[in-house]
C-alpha positions in Angstrom: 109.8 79.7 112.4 107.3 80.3 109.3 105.1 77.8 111.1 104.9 79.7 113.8 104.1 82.7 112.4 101.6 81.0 110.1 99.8 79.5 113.5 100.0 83.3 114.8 98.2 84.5 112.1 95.6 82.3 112.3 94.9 82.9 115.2 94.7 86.5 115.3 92.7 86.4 112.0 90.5 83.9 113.8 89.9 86.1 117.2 89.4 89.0 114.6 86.4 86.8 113.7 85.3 85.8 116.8 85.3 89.7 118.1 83.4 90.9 115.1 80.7 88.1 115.7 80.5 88.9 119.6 80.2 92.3 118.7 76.9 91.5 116.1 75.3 88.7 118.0 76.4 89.5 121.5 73.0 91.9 121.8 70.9 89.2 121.2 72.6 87.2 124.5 72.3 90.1 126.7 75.3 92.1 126.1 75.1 95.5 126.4 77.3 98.0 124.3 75.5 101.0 125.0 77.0 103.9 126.4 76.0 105.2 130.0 73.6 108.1 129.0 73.4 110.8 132.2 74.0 114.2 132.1 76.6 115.7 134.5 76.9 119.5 135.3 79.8 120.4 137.3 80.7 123.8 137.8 84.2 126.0 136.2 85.8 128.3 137.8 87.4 130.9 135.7 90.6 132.9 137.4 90.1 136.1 135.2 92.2 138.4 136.8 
């Protein structure tokens, strides 16, 4: 059972990694983590009665 959870934690330590490279090189292979940047109007209606 501690084996297991030792292999478990490896790997989540070692997709940590992985995800915190991706996120730092990823730019650099054409991944694109910029936010869609448009303005949108939409109109409220208050009910002030």
């Amino acid at each position: 059972m501690a084996r297991l959870i030792k292999y478990l934690a490896i790997l989540i330590l070692l997709a940590a990694i992985a995800l915190i490279a991706y996120a730092y090189v990823g730019p650099w292979f054409g991944a694109d983590f910029s936010a869609p940047s448009e303005e949108v109007r939409k109109p409220v209606v208050l009910n002030a009665d």
